[in-house]
C-alpha positions as MATLAB code, in Angstrom:
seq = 'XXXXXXXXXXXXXXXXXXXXXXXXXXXXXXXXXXXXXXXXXXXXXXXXXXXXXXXXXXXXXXXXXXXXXXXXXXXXXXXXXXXXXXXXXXXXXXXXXXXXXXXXXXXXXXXXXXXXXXXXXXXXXXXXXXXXXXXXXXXXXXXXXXXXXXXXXXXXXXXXXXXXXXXXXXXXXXXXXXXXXXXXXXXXXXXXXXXXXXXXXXXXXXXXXXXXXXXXXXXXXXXXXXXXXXXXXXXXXXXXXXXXXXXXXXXXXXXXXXXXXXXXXXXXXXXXXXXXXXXXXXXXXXXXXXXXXXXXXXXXXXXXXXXXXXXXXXXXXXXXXXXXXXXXXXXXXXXXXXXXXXXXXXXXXXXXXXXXXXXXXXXXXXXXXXXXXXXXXXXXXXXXXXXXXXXXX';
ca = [
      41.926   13.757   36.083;
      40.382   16.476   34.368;
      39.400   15.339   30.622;
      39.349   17.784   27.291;
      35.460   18.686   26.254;
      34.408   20.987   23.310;
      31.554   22.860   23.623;
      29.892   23.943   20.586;
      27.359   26.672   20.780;
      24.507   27.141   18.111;
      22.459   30.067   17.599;
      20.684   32.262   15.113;
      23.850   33.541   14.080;
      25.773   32.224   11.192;
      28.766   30.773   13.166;
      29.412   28.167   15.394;
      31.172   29.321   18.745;
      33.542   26.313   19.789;
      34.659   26.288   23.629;
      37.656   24.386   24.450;
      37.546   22.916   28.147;
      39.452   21.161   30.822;
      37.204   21.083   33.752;
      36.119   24.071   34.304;
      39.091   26.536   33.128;
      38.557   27.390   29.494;
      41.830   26.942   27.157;
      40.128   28.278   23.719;
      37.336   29.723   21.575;
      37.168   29.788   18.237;
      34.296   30.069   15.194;
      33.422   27.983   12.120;
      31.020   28.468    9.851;
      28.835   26.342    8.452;
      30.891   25.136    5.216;
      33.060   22.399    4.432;
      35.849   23.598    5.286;
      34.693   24.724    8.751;
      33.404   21.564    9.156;
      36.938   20.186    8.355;
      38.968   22.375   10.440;
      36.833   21.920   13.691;
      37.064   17.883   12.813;
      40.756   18.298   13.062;
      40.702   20.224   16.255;
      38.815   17.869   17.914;
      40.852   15.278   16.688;
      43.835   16.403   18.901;
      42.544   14.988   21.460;
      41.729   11.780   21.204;
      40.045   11.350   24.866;
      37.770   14.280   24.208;
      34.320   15.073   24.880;
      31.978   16.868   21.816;
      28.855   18.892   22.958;
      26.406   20.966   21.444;
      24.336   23.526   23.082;
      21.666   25.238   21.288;
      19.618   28.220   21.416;
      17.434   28.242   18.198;
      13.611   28.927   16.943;
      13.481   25.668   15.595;
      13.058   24.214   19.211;
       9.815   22.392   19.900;
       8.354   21.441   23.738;
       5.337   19.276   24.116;
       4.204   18.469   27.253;
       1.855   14.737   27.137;
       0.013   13.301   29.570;
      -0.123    9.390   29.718;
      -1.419    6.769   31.935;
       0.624    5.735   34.625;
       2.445    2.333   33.471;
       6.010    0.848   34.640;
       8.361   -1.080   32.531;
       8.529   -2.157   28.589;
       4.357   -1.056   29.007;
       5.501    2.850   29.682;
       8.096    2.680   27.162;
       5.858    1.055   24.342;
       3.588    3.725   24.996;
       5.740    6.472   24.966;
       7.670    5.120   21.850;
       3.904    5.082   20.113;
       3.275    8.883   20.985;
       6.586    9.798   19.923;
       5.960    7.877   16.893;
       2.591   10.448   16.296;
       4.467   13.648   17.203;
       5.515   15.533   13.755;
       8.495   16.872   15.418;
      10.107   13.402   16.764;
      12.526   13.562   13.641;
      16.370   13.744   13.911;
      16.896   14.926   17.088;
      14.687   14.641   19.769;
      13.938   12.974   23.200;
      10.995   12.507   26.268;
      11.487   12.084   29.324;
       9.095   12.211   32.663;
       8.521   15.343   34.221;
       5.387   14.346   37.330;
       2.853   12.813   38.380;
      -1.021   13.934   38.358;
      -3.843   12.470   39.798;
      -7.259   13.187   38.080;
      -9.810   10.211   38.148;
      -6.760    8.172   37.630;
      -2.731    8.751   38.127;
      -1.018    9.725   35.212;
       2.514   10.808   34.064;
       3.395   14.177   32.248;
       6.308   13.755   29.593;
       7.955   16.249   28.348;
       8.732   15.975   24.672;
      11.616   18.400   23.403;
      12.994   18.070   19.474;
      15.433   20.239   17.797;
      14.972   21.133   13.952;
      18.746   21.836   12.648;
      19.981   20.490    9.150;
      23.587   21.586    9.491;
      24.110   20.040   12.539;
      22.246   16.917   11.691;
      24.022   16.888    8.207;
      27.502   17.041   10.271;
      25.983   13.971   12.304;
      25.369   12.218    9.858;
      28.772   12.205    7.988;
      31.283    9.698    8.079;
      34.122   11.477    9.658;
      32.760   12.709   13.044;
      31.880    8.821   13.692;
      35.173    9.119   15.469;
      34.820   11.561   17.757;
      33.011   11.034   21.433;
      30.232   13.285   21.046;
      28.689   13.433   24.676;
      25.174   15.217   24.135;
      23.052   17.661   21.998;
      21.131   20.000   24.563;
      18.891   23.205   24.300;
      19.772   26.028   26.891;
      15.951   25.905   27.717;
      16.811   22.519   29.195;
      19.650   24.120   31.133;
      17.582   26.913   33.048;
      16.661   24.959   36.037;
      19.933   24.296   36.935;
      20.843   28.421   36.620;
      18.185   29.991   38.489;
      18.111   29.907   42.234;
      15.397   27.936   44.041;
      11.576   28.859   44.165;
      10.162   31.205   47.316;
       8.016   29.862   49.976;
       4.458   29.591   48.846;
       5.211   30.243   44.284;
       5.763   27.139   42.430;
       4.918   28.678   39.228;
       7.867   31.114   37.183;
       7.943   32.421   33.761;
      11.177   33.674   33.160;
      11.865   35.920   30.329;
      15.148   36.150   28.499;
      15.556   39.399   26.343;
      18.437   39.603   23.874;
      18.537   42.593   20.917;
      17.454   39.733   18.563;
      15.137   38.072   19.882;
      13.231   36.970   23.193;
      12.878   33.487   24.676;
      10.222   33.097   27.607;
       9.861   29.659   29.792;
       8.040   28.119   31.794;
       8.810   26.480   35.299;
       6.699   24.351   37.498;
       8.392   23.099   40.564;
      11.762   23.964   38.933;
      11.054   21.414   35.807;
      10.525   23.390   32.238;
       7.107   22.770   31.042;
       7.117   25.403   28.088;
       9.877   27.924   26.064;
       9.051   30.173   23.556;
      11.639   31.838   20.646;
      10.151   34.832   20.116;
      12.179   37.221   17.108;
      12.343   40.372   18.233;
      15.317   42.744   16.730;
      15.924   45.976   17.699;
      15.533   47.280   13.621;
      11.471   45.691   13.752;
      10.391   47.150   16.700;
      12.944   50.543   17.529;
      10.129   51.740   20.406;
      10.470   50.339   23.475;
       6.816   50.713   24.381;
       6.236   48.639   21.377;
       9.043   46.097   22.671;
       7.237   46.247   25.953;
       3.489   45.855   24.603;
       4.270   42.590   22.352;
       6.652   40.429   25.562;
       3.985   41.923   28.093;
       1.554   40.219   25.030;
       3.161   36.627   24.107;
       3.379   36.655   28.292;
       0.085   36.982   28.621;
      -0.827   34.657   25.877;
       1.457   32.061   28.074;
      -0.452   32.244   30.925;
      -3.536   31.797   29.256;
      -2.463   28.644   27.808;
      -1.231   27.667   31.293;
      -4.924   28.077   32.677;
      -6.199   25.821   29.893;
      -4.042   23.558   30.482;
      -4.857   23.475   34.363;
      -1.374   24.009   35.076;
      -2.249   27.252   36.969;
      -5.447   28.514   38.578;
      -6.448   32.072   38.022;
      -5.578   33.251   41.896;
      -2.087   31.184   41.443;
       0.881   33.846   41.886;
       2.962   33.342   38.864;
       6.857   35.057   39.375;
       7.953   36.534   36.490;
      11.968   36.794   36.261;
      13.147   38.907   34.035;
      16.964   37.564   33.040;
      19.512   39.729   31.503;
      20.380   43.384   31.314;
      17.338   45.574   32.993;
      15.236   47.737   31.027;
      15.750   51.068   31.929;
      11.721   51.648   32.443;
       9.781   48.472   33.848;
       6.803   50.705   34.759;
       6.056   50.250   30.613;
       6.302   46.157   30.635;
       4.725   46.103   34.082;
       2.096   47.681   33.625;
       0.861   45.460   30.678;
       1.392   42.274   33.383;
      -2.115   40.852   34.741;
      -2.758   40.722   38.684;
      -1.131   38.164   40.615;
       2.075   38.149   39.191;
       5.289   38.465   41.426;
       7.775   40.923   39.402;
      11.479   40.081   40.207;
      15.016   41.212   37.997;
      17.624   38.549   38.067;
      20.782   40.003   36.508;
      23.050   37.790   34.860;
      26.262   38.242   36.081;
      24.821   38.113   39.861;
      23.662   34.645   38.718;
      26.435   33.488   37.423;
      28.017   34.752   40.806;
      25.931   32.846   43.183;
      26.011   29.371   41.168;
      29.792   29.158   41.667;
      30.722   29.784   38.201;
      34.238   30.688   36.886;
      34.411   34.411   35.673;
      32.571   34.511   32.127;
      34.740   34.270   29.476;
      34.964   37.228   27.035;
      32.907   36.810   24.015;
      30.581   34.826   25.352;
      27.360   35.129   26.839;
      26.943   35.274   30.625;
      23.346   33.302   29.782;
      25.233   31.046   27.564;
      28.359   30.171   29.689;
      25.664   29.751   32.435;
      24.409   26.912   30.224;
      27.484   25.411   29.696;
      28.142   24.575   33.611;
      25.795   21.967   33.944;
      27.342   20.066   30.928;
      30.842   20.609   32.226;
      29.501   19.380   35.341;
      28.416   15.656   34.008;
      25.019   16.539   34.917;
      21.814   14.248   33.816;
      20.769   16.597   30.751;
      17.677   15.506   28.200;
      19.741   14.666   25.506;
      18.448   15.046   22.136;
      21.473   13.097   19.870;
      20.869   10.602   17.905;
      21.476    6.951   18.802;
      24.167    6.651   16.021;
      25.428    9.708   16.848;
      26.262    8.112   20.652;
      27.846    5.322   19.298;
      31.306    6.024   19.599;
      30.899    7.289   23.065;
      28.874    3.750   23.804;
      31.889    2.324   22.702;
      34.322    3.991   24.417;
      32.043    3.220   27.693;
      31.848   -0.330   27.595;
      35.317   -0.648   26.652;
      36.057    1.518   29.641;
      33.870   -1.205   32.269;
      35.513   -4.124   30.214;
      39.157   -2.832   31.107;
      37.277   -2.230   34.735;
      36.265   -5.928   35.025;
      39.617   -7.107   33.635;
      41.203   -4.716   36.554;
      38.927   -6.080   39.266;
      39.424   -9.754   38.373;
      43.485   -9.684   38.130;
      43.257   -7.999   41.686;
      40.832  -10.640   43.232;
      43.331  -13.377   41.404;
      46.484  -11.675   43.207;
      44.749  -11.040   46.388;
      43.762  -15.284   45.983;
      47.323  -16.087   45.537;
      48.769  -14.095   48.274;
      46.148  -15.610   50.321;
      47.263  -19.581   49.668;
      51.232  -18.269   50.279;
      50.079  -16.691   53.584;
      48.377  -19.884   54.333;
      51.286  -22.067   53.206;
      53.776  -20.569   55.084;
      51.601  -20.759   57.967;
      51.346  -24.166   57.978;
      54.644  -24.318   57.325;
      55.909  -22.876   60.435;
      53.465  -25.011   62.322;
      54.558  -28.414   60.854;
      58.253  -26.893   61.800;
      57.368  -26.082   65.510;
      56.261  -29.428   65.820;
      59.083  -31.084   64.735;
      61.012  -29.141   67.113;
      59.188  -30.453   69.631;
      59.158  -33.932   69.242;
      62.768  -33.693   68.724;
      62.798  -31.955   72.170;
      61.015  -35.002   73.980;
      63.429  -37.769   75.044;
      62.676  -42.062   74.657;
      61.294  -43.681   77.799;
      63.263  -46.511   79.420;
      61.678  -49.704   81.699;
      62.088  -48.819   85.445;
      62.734  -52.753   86.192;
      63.713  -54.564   83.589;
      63.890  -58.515   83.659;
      67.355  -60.417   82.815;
      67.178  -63.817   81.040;
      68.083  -65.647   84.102;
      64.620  -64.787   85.542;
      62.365  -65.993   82.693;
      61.900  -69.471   83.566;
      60.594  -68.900   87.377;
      58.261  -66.279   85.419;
      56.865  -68.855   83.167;
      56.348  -71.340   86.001;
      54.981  -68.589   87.788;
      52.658  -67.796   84.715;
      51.227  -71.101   84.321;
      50.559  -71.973   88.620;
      48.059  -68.842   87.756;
      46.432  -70.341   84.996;
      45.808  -73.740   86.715;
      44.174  -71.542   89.443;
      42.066  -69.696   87.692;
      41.130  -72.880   85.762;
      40.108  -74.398   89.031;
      37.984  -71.502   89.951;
      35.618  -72.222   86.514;
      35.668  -75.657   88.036;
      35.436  -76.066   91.582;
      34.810  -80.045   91.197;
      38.058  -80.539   90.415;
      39.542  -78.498   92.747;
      38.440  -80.405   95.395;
      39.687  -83.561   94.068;
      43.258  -81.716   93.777;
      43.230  -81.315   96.821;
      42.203  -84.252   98.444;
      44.647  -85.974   96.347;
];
């Protein structure tokens, strides 16, 4: 059965968009601010449902990516490790998490982590408050995180793909190897700054090429590696201007939105939202494996909720082994029973054997005398010395 789950979207904007779900069919949306008494009134909301999920998407500057490289270790030795680097990064406060991206091998293996963190008072200041300890909040997620699972699949022969998401605020460009985000950038860019397009053009065509430059230094991509550049979103009305700021070896393709949203399966977009943003939201409607950046207390009610959900499991699983036991021993019973009753039947069936000849009292004395002649003969036979002088006498 379908299950109630809020989806709260944060931005650069000064409200909260709140999504109300079952499944995948969309019952509400609403905005709060970020006061106290928004903060109230979506508590209460979500307290409606008791059984519902809580989470947060984001889409803010204050989003950091790190991408480490450690040596390849298994067990309490790779998390150790990680826990110490994490421990070094400035940005592992609040909200963060790492998790493994690949493998490399150099003069020895090593794994690439991905370290993602997410720098947002408000939301940790509503975290940390007593009252939304009883809610189930599922996840805190950036829609960086999310892009894999929106864009189609790589072409033969490019494993590389920047994709660049323009918005009349501000720009955010990524980076994809093998379909796993390496890099994203929040780039402010309103429309009031920079009113010339050229200009627009000149300064994404810019932090692009300052992207792939890092890339190369990073030996994520060689210089003759094609790089696909997908440009997400409403298309600008003249390319030939961004384009022709774009180095060689780069692979030019326009992705609109709403064709995306199209081919992923996705439920018309709702109105008010998005079509990037409700993109985002399918994968965490979906239950899919997300990085997820919430806090450990923050998960705590959920954790809860869980093993209280494999306890009541056990407890199912054990009462029907018990009952399947017991009918068990009454099939067996009555089993036996009906064997111990066919048997009865049949020695009740079987009738008492009587002597063929039997001997009247009138004939036991000639029996005994016959009884003992054939003693004294075979006595005679052990002794054949005084069998002869029987019989000469």
């Amino acid at each position: 059965m379908a299950r109630h789950h809020f989806v709260v979207l944060i931005d650069q904007s000064a409200v909260m968009r709140v999504i109300h779900c079952v499944g995948q069919n969309v019952l509400a949306l609403r905005e709060f601010g970020f006061t106290d008494d928004s903060d109230v009134a979506l508590l209460r909301w979500c307290q409606q449902f008791p059984q519902a999920s809580v989470s947060f998407l984001s889409n803010l500057a204050d989003e950091h990516y790190h991408v480490e490289t450690l040596p390849h270790v298994r067990g309490a030795a790779q998390r150790q490790l990680l826990l110490r680097k994490l421990a070094a990064w400035p940005f592992a406060q609040g909200m963060y998490t790492a998790f493994r991206l690949s493998s490399v091998q150099n003069l020895r293996k090593e794994d690439r982590f991905l370290f993602v963190a997410l720098f947002c008072p408000p939301l940790l200041a509503w975290l940390s408050g007593q009252q939304p300890r009883s809610l189930r909040i599922q996840g805190i997620y950036t829609q960086a995180l999310t892009l894999p699972y929106c864009l189609p699949a790589l072409p033969k022969g490019v494993s590389h793909r920047l994709c660049i998401q323009c918005t009349p605020h501000h720009v955010r460009i990524s980076y994809l190897q093998q379909h796993r985000l390496f890099l994203s950038r929040f780039i402010p860019m309103s429309q009031e700054a920079l009113p010339d397009l050229e200009e627009r053009f000149n300064r994404i065509a810019q932090e692009a090429n300052q992207i792939r430059m890092t890339l190369i230094q990073q030996r994520w991509v060689a210089e003759a590696d094609i790089l696909q550049i997908v440009w997400l979103g409403q298309e600008p009305a003249d390319t030939r201007g961004l384009k022709k700021h774009l180095p060689a070896h780069v692979l030019w393709v326009f992705m609109p939105t709403v064709e995306l949203s199209r081919q992923s399966g996705c439920s018309p977009v709702l109105k008010g939202i998005d079509v990037m943003d409700w993109m985002s939201i399918q994968p965490i409607l979906r239950g899919r494996a997300l990085p997820n950046l919430a806090p450990q207390e923050a998960l705590l009610q959920s954790s809860i909720i869980r093993i209280k959900r494999y306890v009541h499991q056990a407890g199912a699983a054990m009462v029907a082994l018990m009952l399947l036991a017991g009918w068990i021993a009454v099939q067996a019973t009555q089993s036996d029973f009906l064997k111990i009753k066919q048997l009865n039947h049949h020695l009740q069936a079987l009738q008492p054997v009587k002597p063929v000849n039997g001997l009247s009292e009138s004939q036991w004395p000639q029996v005994s005398v016959l009884t003992q002649t054939v003693q004294k003969l075979e006595a005679s036979l052990r002794s054949p010395a005084d069998a002869l002088q029987a019989l000469q006498n």
